[in-house]
C-alpha positions, 0 to 999 in steps of 0.5 A: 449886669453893670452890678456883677461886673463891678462886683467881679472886679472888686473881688478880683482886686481883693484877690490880687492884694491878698497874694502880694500881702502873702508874698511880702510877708514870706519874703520881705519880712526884715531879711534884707539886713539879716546878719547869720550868727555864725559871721558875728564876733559877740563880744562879752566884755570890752576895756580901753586904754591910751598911750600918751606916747604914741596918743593912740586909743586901744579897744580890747575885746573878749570874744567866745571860742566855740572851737576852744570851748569844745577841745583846746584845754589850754585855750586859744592865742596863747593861753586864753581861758577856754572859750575865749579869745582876746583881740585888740585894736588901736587908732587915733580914735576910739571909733578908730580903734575899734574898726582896726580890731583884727577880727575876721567876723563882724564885731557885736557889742549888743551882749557886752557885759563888762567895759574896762577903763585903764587907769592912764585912759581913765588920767588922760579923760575918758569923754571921746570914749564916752562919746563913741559908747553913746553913739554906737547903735550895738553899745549895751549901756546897761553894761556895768563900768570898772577902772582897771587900777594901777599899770595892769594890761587890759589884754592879760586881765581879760585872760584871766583864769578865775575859780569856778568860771570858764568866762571872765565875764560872766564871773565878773558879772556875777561878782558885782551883783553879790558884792553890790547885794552883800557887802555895799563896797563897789557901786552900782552903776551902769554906763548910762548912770555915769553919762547921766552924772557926766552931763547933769550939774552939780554931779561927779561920776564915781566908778568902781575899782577892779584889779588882779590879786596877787600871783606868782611865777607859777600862776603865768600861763600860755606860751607868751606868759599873759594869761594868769590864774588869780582872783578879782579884787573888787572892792573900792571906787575912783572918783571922776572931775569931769571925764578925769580920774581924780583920785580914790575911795577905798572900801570904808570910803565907798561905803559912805559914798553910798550912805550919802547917796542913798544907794546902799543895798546891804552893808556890814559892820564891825563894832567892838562889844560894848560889854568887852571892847576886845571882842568884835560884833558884825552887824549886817545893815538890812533897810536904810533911809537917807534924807539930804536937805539944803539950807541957807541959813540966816547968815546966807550960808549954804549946809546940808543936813544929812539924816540917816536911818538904818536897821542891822540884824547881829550876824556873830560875835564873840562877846559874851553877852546876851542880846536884849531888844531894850535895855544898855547893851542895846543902847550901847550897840545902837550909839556903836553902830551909829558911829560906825556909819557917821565916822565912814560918811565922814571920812568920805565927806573929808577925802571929797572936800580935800580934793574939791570934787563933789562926786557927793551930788551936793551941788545937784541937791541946791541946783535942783531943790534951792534953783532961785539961790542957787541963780540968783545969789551965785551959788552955782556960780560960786560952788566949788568954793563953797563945798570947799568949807560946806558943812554937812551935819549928820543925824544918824538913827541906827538900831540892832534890831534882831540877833538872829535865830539865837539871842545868847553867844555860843562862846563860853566866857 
């Protein structure tokens, strides 16, 4: 009798926990902070400038347009592309600015694509931007980072109308991976790469350039005149000292700030024809290797030995002369090619100690693979000294190694 009676509250008991495990999953399963999508502002892409008059942050933020999308051909406040609109904000504070945006819905930067810094907010430091990027939980920090040069406003590049792409942002986004895939002139670099440089010893951050390409008065459009049709130069870096802008690399320059990185996808060279030195070769570089190598010499001096690796494919030229695998046209090529690459790293290498600022990472590769010198015989201590005069020898090992789907030119001599 006790059993059945035991047994009868057990399975009561299962039965009541069942139900509250059936409630709690239909009506407590994580609504009680929902947010419906049609009270968010998502925003697609961001910049930040600073008014050393007024020492106020502004945020500039790009947001989709569904009534512009669906029927206003001339977009929305005053002359936007369609499909976006653009709102700014100011404060004394980056954080600050960003909760003054005159937004009517909640403001969202978990699809954030582009961040744009002005190049006076880029001067005046960029860390307290830094710090509240870092600490807001929606922040993307896969989001790629670009400094806006020159006086340009933020407000009207985001306006900007460009050739087959209603979206600056997606337009700007699919432009970086092309160039970064194709050219090697702009570096790959998310905002967690430059925190990453930001805050490791021994590493400057370096962030690529964008800027608009020329227009005329024609190219004004909107009623206020702050939108404009034009292309996106995207090409070359600036260079960081801490959170500070310091100075620029242009596109030649970038290119071997990749080769000494080691970060160079793909890249393209021009060499004059060994055969006529009038006609002009374009090599594609298709595979690298980059080896960098601390040294203390005998006499306690620091260097670095650099040795690079690279095959190019010939992608045109116009010299008149039939490509061979072996022999002197071949070698010729190869000693061309590889001075192409050691006169660009050397370029970068100049323009690095000419400031004193080793956004190179050389300073990273004694902190991390000669530690006990770097210590104890005062390297650390010493190095903006040292790279000052550090000399960095090159060992360059560049070979053309296919001509494409033909061997002969298809010019006539």
């Amino acid at each position: 009798m006790k059993l059945c009676m035991f047994k009868d509250i057990y399975l009561y008991l299962i039965m009541i926990i069942m139900i509250i495990s059936v409630f709690a999953i239909f009506y407590g399963a994580g609504c009680w902070d929902r947010r419906e999508p049609e009270d968010s502002a998502f925003v697609l892409a961001m910049g930040f400038d600073y008014d050393e008059d007024e020492e106020l942050y502004e945020i500039i933020v790009q947001i989709p347009d569904p009534q512009g999308a669906a029927g206003d051909p001339g977009g929305a406040m005053g002359g936007e592309s369609p499909g976006v609109k653009v709102a700014s904000g100011k404060g004394v504070t980056p954080f600050k600015a960003a909760r003054n945006l005159p937004a009517t819905r909640d403001v969202f930067f978990g699809q954030n694509k582009i961040v744009i810094f002005s190049e006076a907010a880029a001067k005046n430091g960029l860390g307290s931007i830094y710090d509240f990027l870092a600490r807001e939980r929606q922040a993307r920090l896969v989001a790629t980072p670009v400094i806006l040069k020159g006086e340009e406003s933020i407000t009207q590049f985001l306006r900007t109308e460009v050739p087959l792409d209603e979206v600056l942002a997606d337009a700007l986004e699919r432009q970086f991976s092309l160039i970064i895939e194709q050219r090697g002139i702009f570096p790959q670099k998310s905002l967690i790469d430059i925190f990453d440089m930001y805050t490791i010893v021994g590493k400057e951050p370096v962030m690529g350039k964008v800027k608009l390409g020329e227009q005329t008065e024609e190219d004004m459009i909107g009623e206020d005149k702050e939108a404009v049709k034009a292309s996106i130069e995207i090409e070359g870096s600036g260079f960081f000292e801490g959170d500070s802008l310091k100075g620029w690399l242009d596109p030649d320059q970038t290119e071997g700030y990749l080769w000494l990185r080691g970060d160079l996808l793909r890249g393209l060279t021009v060499i004059k024809c060994p055969v006529h030195d009038e006609h002009p070769i374009s090599i594609e570089v298709l595979n690298t290797d980059v080896n960098k190598i601390p040294v203390i010499t005998e006499e306690g001096e620091a260097e670095v030995h650099l040795e690079v690796k690279a095959d190019g494919r010939i992608q045109q030229q116009n010299c008149p002369a039939t490509y061979e695998r072996h022999g002197e046209l071949s070698e010729a090529l190869d000693r061309r090619f590889a001075t192409v690459i050691e006169n660009n790293i050397k370029e970068t290498i100049e323009v690095a100690q000419e400031k004193n600022v080793d956004f190179l990472g050389f300073g990273n590769l004694f902190y991390r693979k000669k530690y006990n010198e770097w210590t104890e015989e005062d390297i650390g201590e010493n190095w903006e000294e040292i790279f000052e005069d550090l000399t960095v020898k090159t060992d360059i090992d560049a070979n053309v190694r296919r001509a494409g789907l033909i061997q002969a030119p298809i010019i006539r001599e």
